[in-house]
C-alpha positions in Angstrom: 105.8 99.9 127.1 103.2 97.5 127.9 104.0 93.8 127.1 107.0 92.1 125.1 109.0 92.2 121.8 110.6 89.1 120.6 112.2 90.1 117.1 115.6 89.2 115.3 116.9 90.8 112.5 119.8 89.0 110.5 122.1 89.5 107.8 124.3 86.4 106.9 125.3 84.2 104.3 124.0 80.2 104.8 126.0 77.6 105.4 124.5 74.8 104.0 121.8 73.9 101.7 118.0 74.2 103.0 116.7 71.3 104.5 112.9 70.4 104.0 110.7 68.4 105.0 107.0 67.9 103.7 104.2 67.2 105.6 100.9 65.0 104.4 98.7 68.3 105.3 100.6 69.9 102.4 102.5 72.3 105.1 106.6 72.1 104.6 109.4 72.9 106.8 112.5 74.2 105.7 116.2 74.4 108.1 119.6 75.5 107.2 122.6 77.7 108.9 123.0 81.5 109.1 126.4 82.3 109.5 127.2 86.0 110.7 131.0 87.6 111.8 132.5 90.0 114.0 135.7 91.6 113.0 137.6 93.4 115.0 141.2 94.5 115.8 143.4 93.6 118.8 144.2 96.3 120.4 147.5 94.5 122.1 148.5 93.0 119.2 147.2 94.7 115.9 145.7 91.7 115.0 142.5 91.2 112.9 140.1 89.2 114.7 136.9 87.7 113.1 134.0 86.1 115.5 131.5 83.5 113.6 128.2 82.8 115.0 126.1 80.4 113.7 122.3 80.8 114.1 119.6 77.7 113.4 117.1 79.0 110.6 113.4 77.8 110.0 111.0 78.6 107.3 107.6 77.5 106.9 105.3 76.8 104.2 105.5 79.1 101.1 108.9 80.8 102.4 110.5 77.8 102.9 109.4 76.3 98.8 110.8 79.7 98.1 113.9 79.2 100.1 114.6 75.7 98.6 114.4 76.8 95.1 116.7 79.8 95.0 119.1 79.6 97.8 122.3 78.1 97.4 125.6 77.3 100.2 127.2 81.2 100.5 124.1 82.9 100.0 123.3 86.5 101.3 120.2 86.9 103.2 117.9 89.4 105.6 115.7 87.5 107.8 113.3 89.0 110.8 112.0 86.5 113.2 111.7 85.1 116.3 113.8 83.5 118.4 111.9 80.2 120.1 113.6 77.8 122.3 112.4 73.7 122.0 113.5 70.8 124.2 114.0 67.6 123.0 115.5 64.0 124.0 118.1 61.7 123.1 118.8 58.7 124.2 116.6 59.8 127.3 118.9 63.3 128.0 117.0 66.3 127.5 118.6 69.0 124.9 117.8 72.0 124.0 118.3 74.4 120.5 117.5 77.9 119.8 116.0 79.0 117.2 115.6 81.6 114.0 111.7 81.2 113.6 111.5 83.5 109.9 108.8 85.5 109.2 110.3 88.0 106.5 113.6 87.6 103.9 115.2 88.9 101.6 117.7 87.7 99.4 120.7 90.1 99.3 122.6 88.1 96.6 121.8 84.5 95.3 124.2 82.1 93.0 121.1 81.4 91.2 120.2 84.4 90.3 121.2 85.1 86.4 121.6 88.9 87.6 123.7 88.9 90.5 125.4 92.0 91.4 126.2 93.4 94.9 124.8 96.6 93.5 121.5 95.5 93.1 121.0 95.2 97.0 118.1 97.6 98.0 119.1 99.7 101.3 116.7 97.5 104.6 115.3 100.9 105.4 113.8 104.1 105.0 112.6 104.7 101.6 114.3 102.1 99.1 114.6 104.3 96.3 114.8 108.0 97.2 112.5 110.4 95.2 114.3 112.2 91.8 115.0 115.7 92.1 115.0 117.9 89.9 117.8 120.1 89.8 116.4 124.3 89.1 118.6 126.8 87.6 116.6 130.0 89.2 117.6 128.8 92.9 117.8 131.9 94.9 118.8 130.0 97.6 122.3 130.6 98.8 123.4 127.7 99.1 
């Protein structure tokens, strides 16, 4: 393969609400937390073990007015993105965060949503509603 890939694919529920911030160009910036688990079972001691990690989320522009309108604390989202890495200071020590640059979401499940069901979540791939087939009566097939 010639050259790089730098893609993330998420599916977590947030952890607070968005956080914007509005530029005088008309561009917007929105943040929040993407919290997504690990469970798993102790071998040793048949215990259940869940791992959190938390993952720093940004949305730009239309997304992130999107975002800040239907997405409530608890929330179910897909994201893709990018993972970027910035530097900044405090109090003259460098710091760094990683994060969740969004390009792509969807909302699995929203509070705000009137019609929220965990069975109206489409399937993330393939073909998102698979053809209708009809059934024949004259199958010769055996089988």
């Amino acid at each position: 393969m010639a050259g790089t890939i730098n893609k993330v694919i998420l599916i977590g529920h947030l952890g607070d609400e968005v956080k914007m911030h509005y530029f005088e160009e008309g561009n917007s910036i929105g943040r929040f937390p993407l919290a997504t688990n690990e469970t798993y079972t102790n071998r040793q001691t048949g215990e259940r073990i869940t791992n959190v990690e938390w993952h720093n989320i940004v949305v730009r522009n239309k997304l992130a007015e999107i975002c800040e309108k239907y997405l409530t604390k608890g929330d179910r989202v897909y994201c893709e993105g990018r993972i970027k890495t910035r530097q900044y200071e405090v109090d003259g020590q460098k710091r760094y965060t990683t994060e969740i640059h969004v390009q792509d979401m969807t909302f699995l499940s929203t509070k705000k949503d009137p019609n929220n069901t965990q069975q109206n979540e489409a399937p993330m791939q393939g073909n998102p509603t698979p053809p209708a087939v009809a059934e024949e009566e004259d199958d010769d097939l055996p089988f």
